[in-house]
C-alpha positions in Angstrom: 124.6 74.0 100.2 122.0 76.2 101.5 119.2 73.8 101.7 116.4 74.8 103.5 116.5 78.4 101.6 116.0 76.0 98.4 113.1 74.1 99.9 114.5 71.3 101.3 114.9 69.1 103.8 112.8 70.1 106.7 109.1 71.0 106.4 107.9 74.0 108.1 104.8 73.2 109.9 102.1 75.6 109.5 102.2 78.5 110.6 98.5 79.8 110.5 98.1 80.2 114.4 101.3 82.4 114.6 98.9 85.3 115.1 97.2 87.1 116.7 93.2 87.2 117.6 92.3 90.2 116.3 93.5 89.5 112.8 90.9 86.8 112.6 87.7 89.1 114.0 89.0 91.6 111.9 88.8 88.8 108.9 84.9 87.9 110.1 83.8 91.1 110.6 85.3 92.2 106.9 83.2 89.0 105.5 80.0 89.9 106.8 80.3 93.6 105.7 81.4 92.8 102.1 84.9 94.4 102.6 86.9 91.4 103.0 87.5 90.8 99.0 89.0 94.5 98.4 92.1 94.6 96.7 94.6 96.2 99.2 98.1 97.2 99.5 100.0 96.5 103.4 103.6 97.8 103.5 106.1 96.6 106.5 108.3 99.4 107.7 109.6 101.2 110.5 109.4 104.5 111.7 113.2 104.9 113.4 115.9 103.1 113.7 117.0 101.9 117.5 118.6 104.8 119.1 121.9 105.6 117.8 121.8 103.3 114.9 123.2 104.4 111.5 121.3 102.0 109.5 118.9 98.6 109.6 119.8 95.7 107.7 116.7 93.3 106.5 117.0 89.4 107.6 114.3 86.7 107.5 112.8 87.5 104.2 113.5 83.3 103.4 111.7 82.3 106.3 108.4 85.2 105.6 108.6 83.0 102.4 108.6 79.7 103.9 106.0 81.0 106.9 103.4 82.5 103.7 103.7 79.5 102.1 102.8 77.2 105.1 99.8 79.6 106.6 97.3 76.5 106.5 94.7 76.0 108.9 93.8 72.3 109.4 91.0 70.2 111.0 92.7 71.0 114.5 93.3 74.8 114.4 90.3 74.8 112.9 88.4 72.8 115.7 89.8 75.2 118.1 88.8 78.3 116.7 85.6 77.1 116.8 85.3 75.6 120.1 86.5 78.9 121.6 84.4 80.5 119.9 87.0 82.6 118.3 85.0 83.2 114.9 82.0 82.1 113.7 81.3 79.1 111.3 81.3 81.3 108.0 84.6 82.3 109.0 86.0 78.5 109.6 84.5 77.4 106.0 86.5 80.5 104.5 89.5 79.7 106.9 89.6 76.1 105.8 90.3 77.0 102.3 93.0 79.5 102.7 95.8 79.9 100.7 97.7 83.1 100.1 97.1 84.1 96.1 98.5 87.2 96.6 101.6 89.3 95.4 104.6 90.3 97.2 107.1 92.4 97.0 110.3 93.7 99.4 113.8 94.7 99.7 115.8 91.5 99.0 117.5 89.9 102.3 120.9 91.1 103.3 120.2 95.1 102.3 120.1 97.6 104.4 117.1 99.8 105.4 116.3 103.5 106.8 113.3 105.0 108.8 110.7 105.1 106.4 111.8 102.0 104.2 108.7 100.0 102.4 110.7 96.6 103.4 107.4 94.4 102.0 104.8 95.1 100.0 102.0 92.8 100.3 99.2 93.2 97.7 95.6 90.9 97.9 92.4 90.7 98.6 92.3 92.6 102.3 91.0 89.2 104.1 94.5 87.2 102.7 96.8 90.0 103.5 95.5 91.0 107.1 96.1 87.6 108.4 99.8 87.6 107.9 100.5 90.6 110.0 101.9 88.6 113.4 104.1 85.8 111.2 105.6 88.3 109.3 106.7 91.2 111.8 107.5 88.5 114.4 109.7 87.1 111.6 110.7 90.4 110.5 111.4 92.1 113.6 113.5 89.1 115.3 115.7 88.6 112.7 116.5 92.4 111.4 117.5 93.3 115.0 120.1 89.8 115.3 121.2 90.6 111.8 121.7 94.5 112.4 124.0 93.4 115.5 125.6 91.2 113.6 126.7 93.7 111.1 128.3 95.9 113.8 130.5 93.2 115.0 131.5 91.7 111.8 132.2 95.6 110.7 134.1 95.8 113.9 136.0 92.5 113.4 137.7 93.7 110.4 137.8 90.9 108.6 138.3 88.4 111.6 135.5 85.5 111.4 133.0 85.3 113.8 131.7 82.3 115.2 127.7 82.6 116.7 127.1 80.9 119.9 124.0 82.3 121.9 121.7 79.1 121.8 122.1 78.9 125.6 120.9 82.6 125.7 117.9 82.6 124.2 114.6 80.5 123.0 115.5 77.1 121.4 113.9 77.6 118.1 114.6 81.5 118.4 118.5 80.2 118.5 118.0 78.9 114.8 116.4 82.2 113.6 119.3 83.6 115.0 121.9 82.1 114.2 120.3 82.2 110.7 120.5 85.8 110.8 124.2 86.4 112.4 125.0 84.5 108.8 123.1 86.7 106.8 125.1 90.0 109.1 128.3 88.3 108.5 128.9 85.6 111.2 131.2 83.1 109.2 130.2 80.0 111.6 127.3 78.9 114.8 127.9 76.3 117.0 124.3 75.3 116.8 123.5 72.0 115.0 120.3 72.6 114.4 121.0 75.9 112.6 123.8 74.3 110.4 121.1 71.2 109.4 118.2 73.2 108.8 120.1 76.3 106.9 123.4 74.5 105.8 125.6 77.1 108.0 129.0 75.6 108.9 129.5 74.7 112.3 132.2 74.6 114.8 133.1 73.6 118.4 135.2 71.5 120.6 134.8 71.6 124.1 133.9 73.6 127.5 135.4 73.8 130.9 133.6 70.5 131.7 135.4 68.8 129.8 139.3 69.7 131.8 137.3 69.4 135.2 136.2 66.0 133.9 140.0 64.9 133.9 142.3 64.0 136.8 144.8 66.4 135.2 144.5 69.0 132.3 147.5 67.4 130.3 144.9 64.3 130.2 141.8 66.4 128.8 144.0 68.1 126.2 145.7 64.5 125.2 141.9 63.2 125.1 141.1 65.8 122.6 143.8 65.5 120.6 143.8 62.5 120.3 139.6 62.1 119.3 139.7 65.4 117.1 143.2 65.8 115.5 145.8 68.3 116.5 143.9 71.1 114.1 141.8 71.0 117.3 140.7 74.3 119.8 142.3 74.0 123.4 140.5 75.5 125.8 143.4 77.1 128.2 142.2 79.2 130.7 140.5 76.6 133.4 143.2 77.1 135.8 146.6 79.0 134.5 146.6 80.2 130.9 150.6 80.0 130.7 150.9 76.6 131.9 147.7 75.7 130.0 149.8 76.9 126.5 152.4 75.5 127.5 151.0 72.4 127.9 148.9 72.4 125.2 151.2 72.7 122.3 153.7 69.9 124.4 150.5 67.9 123.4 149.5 69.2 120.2 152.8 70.0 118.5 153.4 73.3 117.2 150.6 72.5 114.5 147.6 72.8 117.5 144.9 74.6 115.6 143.6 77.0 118.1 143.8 78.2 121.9 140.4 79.8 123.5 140.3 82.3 125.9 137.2 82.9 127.7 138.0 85.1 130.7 140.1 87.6 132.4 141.6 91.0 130.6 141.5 89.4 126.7 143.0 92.7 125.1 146.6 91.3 127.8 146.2 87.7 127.7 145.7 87.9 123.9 149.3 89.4 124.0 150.5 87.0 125.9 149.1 84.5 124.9 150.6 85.3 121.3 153.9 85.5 122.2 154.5 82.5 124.4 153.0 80.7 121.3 155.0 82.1 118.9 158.9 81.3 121.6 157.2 77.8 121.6 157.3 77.3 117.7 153.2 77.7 117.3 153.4 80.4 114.9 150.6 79.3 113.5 148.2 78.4 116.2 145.4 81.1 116.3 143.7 82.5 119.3 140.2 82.1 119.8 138.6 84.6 122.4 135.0 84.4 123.6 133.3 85.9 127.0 130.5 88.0 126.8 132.2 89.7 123.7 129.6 93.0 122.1 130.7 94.7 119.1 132.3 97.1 121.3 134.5 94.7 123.3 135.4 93.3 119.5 136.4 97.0 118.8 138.9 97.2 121.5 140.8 94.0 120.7 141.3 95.7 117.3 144.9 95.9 117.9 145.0 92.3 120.0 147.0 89.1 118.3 143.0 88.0 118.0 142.0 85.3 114.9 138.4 84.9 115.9 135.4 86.1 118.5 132.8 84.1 119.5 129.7 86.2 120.9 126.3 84.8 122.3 124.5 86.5 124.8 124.8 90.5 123.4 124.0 89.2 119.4 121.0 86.8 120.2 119.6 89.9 121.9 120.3 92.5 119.3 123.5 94.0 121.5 120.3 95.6 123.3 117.8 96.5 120.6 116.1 92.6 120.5 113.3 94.2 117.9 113.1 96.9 114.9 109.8 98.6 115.7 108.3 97.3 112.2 104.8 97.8 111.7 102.6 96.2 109.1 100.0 98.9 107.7 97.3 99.2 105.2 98.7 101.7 102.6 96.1 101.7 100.2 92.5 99.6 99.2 89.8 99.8 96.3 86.8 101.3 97.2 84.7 98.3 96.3 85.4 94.4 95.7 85.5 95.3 91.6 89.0 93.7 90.5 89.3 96.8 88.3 88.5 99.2 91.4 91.1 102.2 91.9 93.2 101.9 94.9 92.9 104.5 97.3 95.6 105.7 99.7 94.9 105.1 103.1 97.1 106.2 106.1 96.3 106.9 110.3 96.3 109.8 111.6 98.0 110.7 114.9 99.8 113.3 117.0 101.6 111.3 118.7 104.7 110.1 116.2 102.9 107.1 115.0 101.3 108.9 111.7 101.7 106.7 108.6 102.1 107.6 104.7 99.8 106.4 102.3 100.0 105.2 99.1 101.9 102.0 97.3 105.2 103.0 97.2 109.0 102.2 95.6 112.0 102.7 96.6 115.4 103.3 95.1 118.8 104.4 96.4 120.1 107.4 95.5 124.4 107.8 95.0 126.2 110.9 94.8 129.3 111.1 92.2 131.5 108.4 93.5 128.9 105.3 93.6 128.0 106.2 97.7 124.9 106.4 99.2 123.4 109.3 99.6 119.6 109.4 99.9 116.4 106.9 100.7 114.3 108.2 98.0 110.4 106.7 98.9 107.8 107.6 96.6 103.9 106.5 95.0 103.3 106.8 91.5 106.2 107.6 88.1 109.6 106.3 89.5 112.2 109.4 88.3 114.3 108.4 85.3 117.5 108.3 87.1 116.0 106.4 89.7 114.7 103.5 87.6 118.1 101.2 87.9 118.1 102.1 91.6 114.9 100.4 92.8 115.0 98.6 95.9 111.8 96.0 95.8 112.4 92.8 94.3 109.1 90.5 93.5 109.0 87.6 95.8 105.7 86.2 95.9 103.2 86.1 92.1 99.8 85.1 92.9 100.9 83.0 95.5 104.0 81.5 94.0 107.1 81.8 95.3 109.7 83.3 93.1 112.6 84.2 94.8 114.2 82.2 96.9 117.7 82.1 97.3 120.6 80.5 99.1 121.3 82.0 102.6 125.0 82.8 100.8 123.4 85.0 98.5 121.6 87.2 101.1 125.1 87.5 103.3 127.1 88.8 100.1 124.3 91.4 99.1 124.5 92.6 102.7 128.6 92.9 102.5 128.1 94.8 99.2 125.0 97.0 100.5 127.2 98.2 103.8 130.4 98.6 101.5 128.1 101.2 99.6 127.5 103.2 102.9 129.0 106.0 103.8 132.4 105.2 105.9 130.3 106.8 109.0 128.0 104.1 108.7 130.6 101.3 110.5 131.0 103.7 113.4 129.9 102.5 116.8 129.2 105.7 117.9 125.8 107.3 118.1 124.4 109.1 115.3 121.4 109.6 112.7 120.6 107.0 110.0 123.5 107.4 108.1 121.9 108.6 105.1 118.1 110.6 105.0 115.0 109.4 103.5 113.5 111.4 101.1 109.8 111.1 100.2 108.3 112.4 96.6 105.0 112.1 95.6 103.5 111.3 98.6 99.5 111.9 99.5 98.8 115.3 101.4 98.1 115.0 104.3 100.1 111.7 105.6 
């Protein structure tokens, strides 16, 4: 049970200085020129794709949900605002009352994105929607780049489960997001506790090195663990020789021992080994467990190893070297006056140097050629084409300020194994390349 994603058990404190300061003398400035109450339209999306990526895949959507919901400003926050002088007191008395009433929309969590992508639509009064820039890319950007990362090692894996284990690597509370995220790419498991309490991911683990130095022999560590956590257990075997450690282990064990880890030396050869002296010793059925500063292209090459599971930290909690998306959060399109019934206008920057935006609100819908494959991004403002309509990509997630979407984490990982299955086959390749499939853009303003 996916709990937190329900609403449960933990509260999310609030998340209303998650920001940063010129959202808030934009917000003042905007009040005291009349602005602030025109109905505007901000759209998250990226420009490219990191280099040699064949597609995105969105993750965090639940926690933008949970981090909209909990934008509060309280007596404190408030106090220091003030006291810094951050923004005046007309600003505070608007601040203390704030409470997102606004819509939004986005590609459901688990699909996969392109260049160009509206990923969320946020639609409000200008003053509501600017302030959730920061929360929402932060959120946004962390967790697309752990989740696309994911995706290529899972896709690399072939079906062998992967088991997330980079708290050590990064930021304690980034660890959660992450390992959050590695589920949603197609992690099966995270060794983080906090993770599996606060998202309901199953967790795993049984000991480190520590624990066979801790001993007087290593026969004595295995027999302790054994003995505490069942012969089902995970032996760790390579502390000193991995041939007497096998050896050992299943003398302990039995031929049912659960699992051997291998965390060092060549894995693609010890994995061989390792394999066969299990299988002369009667452990058929023992699996191999190799970890060690595993990417998705060290899974790759152990495609052919006697390998039942990878554990990876340090290259997925970092994106496997692309640790954000590039997502921006612009202002698409606002009425020209405070009038509820005011027509929005497009709106869009202007800029030589590759960071020019598109204006307008915009869809989104997938386009498939002849045998149910991907073949285009097709963006567009106004009419969605006919044979578009059941392709659409935005789901609503937020109805004046109501949350109406939320979903277990399970849900957001099986979209995403469905969405990459509906790629091209040159999507799962590690190689270099273009976004897999183009983005196509109709109806757009001139001039964008």
């Amino acid at each position: 049970m996916n709990t937190a994603d329900l609403g449960l058990p933990v509260e999310v404190p609030s998340t209303a200085l998650f920001t940063d300061q010129y959202e808030l003398t934009m917000l003042q400035a905007a009040l005291k020129a009349g602005t602030a109450e025109r109905r505007s339209v901000f759209e998250v999306f990226t420009r490219r794709l990191p280099h040699g990526r064949r597609y995105g895949v969105v993750a965090g959507t639940g926690r933008v949900l949970d981090a909209v919901t909990n934008f509060r400003f309280d007596a404190a926050m408030l106090a220091f605002l003030g006291e810094r002088g951050i923004v005046d007191e007309p600003t505070l008395k608007w601040l203390a009352d704030y409470r997102f009433q606004g819509d939004i929309w986005g590609y459901p969590e688990g699909e996969v994105y392109f260049p160009g992508s509206p990923l969320l639509r946020v639609e409000g009064s200008f003053a509501e929607c600017v302030l959730l820039e920061t929360v929402i890319l932060s959120i946004l950007n962390h967790d697309s780049a752990i989740a696309a990362a994911a995706s290529r090692m899972s896709s690399a894996a072939g079906g062998r489960p992967l088991i997330e284990m980079g708290a050590r690597r990064t930021h304690e509370l980034a660890a959660v997001a992450a390992a959050r995220a590695a589920y949603v790419g197609g992690f099966a498991t995270t060794s983080d506790l906090a993770a599996g309490f606060r998202y309901g991911i199953p967790t795993v683990g049984t000991s480190a090195h520590a624990f066979t130095l801790l001993h007087d022999q290593e026969r004595d560590a295995f027999r302790a663990q054994v003995d505490a956590l069942g012969a089902d257990t995970t032996l760790l075997v390579d502390t000193y020789d991995v041939a007497e450690a096998v050896r050992t282990a299943v003398e302990v064990a039995g031929p049912g021992l659960g699992a051997v880890r291998i965390d060092s030396g060549d894995l693609l050869l010890v994995a061989h080994r390792v394999r066969q002296q299990l299988d002369d010793l009667g452990a058929t059925d023992t699996r191999i467990v190799v970890t060690s500063d595993l990417d998705e292209y060290a899974i790759a090459s152990l495609a052919a190893a006697p390998v039942d599971a990878y554990g990876v930290g340090t290259q997925l909690v970092t994106g496997s070297g692309h640790p954000t998306c590039s997502m921006v959060y612009k202002l698409v399109a606002r009425a020209e006056s405070a009038d509820p019934a005011a027509e929005l206008v497009p709106v869009a920057k202007k800029s030589s140097g590759g960071k020019t935006s598109i204006g307008g609100r915009k869809w989104a819908a997938r386009r498939l050629d002849k045998y149910g494959v991907a073949e285009a991004e097709v963006v567009g403002t106004g009419a969605v084409p006919d044979e578009l309509a059941d392709r659409q990509l935005l789901v609503e997630l937020v109805k004046g300020g109501e949350v109406v979407a939320r979903e277990p984490l399970d849900a957001a990982r099986e979209r995403h194994i469905a969405a990459r299955g509906n790629l091209p086959l040159s999507a799962t390749q590690l190689s270099r390349g273009e976004p897999v499939i183009p983005t196509e853009y109709l109806n757009v303003p001139s001039g964008s």
